[in-house]
N, C-alpha and C positions, 0 to 999 in steps of 0.2 A: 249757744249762739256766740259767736268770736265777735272784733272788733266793725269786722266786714259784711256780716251780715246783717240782711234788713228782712223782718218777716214778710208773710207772704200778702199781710193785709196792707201793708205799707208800702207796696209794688205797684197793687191793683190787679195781681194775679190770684185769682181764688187758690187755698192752699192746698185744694185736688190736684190744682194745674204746675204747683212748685216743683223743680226737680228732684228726685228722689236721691235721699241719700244710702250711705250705704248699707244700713238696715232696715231702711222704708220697704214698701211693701212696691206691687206693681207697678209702672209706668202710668200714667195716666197721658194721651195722646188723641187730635183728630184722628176720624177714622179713614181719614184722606193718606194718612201716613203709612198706612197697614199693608205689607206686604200681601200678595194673592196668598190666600188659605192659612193665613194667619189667624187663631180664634182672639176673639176679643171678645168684652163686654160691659154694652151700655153704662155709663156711667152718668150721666149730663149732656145736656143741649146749651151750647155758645149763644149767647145773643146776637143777632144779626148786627150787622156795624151800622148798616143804614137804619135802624130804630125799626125794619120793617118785620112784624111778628106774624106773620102769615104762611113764610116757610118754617118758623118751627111748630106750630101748628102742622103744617103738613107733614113732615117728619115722625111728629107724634102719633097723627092719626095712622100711619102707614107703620106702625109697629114701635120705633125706634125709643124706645121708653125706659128708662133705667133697669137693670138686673139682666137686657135680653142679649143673648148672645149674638155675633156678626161677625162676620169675615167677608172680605173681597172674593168672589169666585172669576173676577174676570177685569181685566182691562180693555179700553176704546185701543180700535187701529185702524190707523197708524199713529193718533194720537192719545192724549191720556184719558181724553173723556168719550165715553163714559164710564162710569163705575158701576159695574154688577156685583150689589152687596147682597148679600142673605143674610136676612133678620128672622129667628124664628125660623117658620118653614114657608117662607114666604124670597121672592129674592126681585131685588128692585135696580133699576137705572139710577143713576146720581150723578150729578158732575159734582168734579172736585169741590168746587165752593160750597155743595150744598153739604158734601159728606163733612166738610173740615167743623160745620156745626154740632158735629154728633162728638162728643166725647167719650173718649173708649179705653176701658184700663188692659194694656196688654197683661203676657205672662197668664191666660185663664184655659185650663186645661178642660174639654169637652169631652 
């Protein structure tokens, strides 16, 4: 650690979400980021900003649970939402705000 830096608990960034340096391992990113057919996988669930724990519950329930693989099979048109993700072998609508709770470590080969 140099003069500049501040760990990750001292941010209030959990240190999954710190950027990786240059011998760190994967990315860790929303899954709102993920290019179409990108493989990813589950890593953590964001807390919602409004204290409201209802969507990650449903999140959960609908597969998205740490270890399970996901990639985007599709974008909204003409706009961005919605998100056609597949989780498992299951594949779900999401709009952006909902995916960006899903944390997802890129760089996972399928």
């Amino acid at each position: 650690m140099n003069a500049f830096s501040v760990p990750a608990s001292e941010t209030g960034v959990p240190s999954s979400c710190s950027s990786p340096g240059p011998a760190a391992g994967p990315a860790v990113v929303g899954l709102h980021t993920l290019a179409v057919n990108q493989p990813a996988r589950v890593v953590d669930l964001a807390a919602a900003e409004d204290g409201d724990e209802s969507l990650l519950l449903r999140l959960m329930e609908i597969g998205f649970l740490p270890g399970e693989l996901v990639r985007i099979v599709a974008t909204g048109f003409p706009g961005p939402d919605p998100l056609a993700v597949r989780v498992g072998q299951a594949t779900f609508a999401l709009r952006r705000h909902e995916a960006s709770r899903v944390l997802v470590e890129t760089g996972v080969r399928t």
